[in-house]
C-alpha positions as CSV (number, residue, x, y, z in Angstrom):
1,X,61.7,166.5,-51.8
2,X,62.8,169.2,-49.4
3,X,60.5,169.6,-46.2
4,X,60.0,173.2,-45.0
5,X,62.0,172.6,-41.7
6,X,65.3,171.3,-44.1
7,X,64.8,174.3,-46.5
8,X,65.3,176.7,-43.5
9,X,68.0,175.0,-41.9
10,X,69.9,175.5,-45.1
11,X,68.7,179.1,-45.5
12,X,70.3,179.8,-42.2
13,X,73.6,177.9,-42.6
14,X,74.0,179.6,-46.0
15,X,73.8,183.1,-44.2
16,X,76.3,182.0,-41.3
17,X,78.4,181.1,-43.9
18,X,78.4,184.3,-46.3
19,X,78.5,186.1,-42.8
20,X,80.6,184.4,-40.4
21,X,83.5,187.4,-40.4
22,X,80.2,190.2,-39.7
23,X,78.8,187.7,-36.8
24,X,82.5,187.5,-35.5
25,X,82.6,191.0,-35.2
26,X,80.1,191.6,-33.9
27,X,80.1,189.0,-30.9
28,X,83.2,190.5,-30.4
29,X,81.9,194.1,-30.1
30,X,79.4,192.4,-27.5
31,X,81.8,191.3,-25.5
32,X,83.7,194.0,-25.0
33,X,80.8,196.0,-24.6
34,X,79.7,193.8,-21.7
35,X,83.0,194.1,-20.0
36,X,83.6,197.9,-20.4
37,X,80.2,198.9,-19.5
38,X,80.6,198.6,-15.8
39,X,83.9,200.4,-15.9
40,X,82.2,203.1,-18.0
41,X,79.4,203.0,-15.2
42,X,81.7,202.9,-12.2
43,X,84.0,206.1,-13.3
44,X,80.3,208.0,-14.3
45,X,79.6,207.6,-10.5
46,X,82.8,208.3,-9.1
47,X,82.6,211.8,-11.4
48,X,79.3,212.0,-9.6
49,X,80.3,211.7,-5.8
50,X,83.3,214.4,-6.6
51,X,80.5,216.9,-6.2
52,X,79.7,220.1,-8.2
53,X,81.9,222.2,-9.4
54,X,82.9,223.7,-12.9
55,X,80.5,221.3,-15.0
56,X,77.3,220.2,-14.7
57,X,76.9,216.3,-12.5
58,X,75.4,215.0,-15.7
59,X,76.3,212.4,-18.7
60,X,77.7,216.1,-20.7
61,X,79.5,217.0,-17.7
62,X,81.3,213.6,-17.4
63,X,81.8,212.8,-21.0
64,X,84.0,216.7,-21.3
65,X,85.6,216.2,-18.3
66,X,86.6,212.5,-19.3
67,X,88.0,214.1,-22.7
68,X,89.8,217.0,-20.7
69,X,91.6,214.5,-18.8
70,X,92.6,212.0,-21.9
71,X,93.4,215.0,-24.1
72,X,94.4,218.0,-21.9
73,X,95.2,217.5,-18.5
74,X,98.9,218.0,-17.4
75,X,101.1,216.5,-14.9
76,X,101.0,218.5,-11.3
77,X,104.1,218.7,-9.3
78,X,106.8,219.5,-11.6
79,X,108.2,223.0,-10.5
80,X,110.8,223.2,-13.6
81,X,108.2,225.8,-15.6
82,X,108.4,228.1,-13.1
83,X,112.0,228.9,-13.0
84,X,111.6,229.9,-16.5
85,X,109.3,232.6,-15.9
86,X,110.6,235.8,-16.4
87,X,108.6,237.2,-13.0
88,X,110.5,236.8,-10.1
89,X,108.0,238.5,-7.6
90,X,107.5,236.5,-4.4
91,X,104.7,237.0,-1.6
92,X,105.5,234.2,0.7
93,X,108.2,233.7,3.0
94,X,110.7,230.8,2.2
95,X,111.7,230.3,6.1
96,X,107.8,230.2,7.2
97,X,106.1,227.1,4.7
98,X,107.5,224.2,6.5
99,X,108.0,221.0,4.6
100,X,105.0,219.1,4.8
101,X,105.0,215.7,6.9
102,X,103.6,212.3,5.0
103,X,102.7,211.2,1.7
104,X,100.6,214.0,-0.9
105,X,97.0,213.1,-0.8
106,X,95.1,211.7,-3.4
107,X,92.7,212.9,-6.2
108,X,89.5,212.0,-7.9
109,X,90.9,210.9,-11.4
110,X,88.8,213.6,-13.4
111,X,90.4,217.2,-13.8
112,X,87.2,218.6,-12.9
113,X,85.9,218.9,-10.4
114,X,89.5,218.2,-9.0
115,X,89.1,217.4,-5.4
116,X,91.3,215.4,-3.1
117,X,90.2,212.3,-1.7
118,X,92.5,211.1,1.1
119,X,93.8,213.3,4.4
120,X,90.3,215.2,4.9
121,X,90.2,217.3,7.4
122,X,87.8,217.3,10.8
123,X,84.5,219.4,11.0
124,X,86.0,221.8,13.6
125,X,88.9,222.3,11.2
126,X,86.5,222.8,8.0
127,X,84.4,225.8,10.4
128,X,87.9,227.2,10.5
129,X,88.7,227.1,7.0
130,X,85.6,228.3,5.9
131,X,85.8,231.4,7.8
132,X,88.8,232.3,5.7
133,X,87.2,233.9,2.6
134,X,85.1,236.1,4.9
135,X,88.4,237.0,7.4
136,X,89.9,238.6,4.3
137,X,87.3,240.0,2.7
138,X,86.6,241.9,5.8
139,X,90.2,243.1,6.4
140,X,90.6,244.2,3.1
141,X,87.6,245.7,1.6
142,X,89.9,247.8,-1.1
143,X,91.8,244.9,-2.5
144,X,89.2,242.1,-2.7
145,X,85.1,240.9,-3.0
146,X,83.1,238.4,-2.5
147,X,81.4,236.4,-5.0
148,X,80.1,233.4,-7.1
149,X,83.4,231.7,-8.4
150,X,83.9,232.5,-11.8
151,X,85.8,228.8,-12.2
152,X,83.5,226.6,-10.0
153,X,80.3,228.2,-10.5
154,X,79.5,226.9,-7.2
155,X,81.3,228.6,-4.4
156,X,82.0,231.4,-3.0
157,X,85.7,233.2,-4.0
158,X,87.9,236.1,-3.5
159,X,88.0,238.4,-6.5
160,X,89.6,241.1,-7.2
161,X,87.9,244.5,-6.3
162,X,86.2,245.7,-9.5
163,X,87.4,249.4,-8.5
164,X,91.0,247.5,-9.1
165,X,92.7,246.9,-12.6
166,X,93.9,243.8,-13.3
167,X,97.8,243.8,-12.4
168,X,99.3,241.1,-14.5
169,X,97.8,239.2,-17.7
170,X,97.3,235.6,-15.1
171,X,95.0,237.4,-12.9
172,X,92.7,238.5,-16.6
173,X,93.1,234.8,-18.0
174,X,91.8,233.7,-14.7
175,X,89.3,235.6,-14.4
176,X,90.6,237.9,-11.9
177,X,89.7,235.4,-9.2
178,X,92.1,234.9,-6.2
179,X,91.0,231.5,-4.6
180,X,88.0,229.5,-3.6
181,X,86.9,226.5,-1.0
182,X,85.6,223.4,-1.7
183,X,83.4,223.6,1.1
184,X,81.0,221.0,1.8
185,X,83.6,218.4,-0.2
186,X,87.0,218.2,0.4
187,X,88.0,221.1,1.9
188,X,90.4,222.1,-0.6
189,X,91.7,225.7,-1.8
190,X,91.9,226.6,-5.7
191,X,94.2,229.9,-5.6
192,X,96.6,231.6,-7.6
193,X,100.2,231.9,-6.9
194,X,102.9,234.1,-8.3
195,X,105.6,231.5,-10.2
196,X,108.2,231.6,-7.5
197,X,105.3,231.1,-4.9
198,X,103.8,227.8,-7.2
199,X,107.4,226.0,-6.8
200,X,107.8,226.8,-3.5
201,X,104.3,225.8,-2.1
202,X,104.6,222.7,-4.4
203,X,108.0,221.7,-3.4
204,X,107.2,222.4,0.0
205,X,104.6,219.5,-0.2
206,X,101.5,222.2,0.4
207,X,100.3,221.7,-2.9
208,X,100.4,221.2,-6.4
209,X,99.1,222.5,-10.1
210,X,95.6,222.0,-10.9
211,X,95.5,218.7,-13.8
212,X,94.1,221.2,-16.4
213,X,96.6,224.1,-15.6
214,X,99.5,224.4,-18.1
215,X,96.9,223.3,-20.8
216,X,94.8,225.9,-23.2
217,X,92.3,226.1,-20.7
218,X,93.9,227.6,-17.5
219,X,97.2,228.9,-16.5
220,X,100.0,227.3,-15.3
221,X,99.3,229.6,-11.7
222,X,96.8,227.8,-10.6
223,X,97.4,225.3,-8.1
224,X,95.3,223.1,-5.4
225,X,96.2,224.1,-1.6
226,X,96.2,220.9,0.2
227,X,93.3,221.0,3.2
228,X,95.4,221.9,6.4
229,X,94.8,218.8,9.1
230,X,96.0,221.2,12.3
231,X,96.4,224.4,13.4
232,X,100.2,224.3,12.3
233,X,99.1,223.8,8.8
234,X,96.5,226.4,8.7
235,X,98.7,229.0,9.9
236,X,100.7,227.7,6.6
237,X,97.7,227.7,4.6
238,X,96.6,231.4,5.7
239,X,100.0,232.6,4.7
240,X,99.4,231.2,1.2
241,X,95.9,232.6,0.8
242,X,97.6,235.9,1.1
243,X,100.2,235.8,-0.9
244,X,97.5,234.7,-3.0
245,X,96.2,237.8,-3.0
246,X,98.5,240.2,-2.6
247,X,100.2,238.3,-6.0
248,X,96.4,238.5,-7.9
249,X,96.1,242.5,-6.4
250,X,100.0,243.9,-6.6
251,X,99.3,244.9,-3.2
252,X,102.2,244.2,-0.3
253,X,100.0,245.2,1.9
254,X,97.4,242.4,2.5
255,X,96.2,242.4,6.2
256,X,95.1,239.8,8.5
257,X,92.2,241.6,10.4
């Protein structure tokens, strides 16, 4: 006669035995679970120090901008797209953005917020780029405004005047903003560059193409200034941030102070 305890022990082998393909599985599953957990759990906190900008600091925000880079986001320093642009218009003076000295810095590996990660600049240097949205905006009060950035959500940015029309289909598809700061991060500038200006400021080593622009989502115009690390550089810099907005205006006229 079967006891209990013999009666259960062959229950249970029976089941391991119908189901030993299922149980494989789905130890399997567990392991790989266990091991890509903390990787899933170490790139959700590096999304998180990034800071804001664009989406919200959040499981959502990091889950889209995860997808955005798998599925959308675009190699940055290529300058070949460019040349094939029918507009030929140039702001920014070929002779005056100096090659840039060292390796590119880094960035965060999500698309956005995109900000670099390597070559930061010092506080005194931040105060001075800081001051640049406000320098502009006062020198030209016809061509340009200040506001919320339509992009980051965070920041402030140069937009186009609203008394102005939109020159060019690039500055409605962005938005008809100009450029923003990272302040309080990396010190970084988004802006937008006429085609001719992109290669040049990208060849030139002072920046490259946003990950996401090229894609749907924004246009190939929009690059990432590189924070300037001395005065040299931020003379560079300031240069750029006009032809940034004398390119997103149509005005060849954009003044200093």
């Amino acid at each position: 006669m079967t006891s209990p305890l013999e009666s259960v022990v062959s229950n249970v082998s029976f089941v391991l035995e119908q189901n030993a393909r299922l149980i494989t599985t789905v130890g399997a599953l567990s392991a790989v679970s266990l091991a890509i957990v903390p990787i899933l759990e170490q790139n959700y906190r590096a999304y998180i120090d990034a800071g804001r900008g664009g989406l919200p600091p959040n499981v959502y925000g990091w889950a889209k901008s995860s997808l955005m880079k798998i599925f959308l986001a675009c190699e940055t320093t290529n300058t070949d797209m460019y040349l094939n642009d029918p507009n030929k218009d140039a702001w920014l003076d070929p002779s005056e953005i100096a090659k840039r000295s060292g390796e590119r810095p880094t960035f965060n590996w999500h698309p956005v917020p995109s900000r670099q990660i390597t070559q930061r600049a010092d506080a005194v240097m931040n105060e001075k780029i800081q001051n640049l949205i406000p320098k502009y905006a006062r020198a030209n009060p016809d061509l340009v405004k200040i506001t919320l950035s339509p992009h980051e959500k965070q920041n402030d940015a140069l937009v186009i005047h609203p008394d102005r029309p939109a020159p060019h289909r690039v500055a409605t598809a962005a938005l008809r903003e100009i450029l923003h700061i990272h302040d309080g991060t990396d010190w970084s500038i988004h802006c937008l560059l006429s085609p001719l200006d992109c290669k040049l400021v990208i060849d030139q080593g002072r920046g490259e193409r946003h990950p996401m622009s090229g894609s749907p989502l924004l246009v190939k115009e929009y690059l990432t200034i590189y924070t300037p690390r001395d005065d040299e550089e931020l003379r560079i810099v300031e240069a750029i941030v006009r032809a940034s907005i004398g390119y997103m205006t149509g005005s060849r006229d954009v003044k200093e102070s």
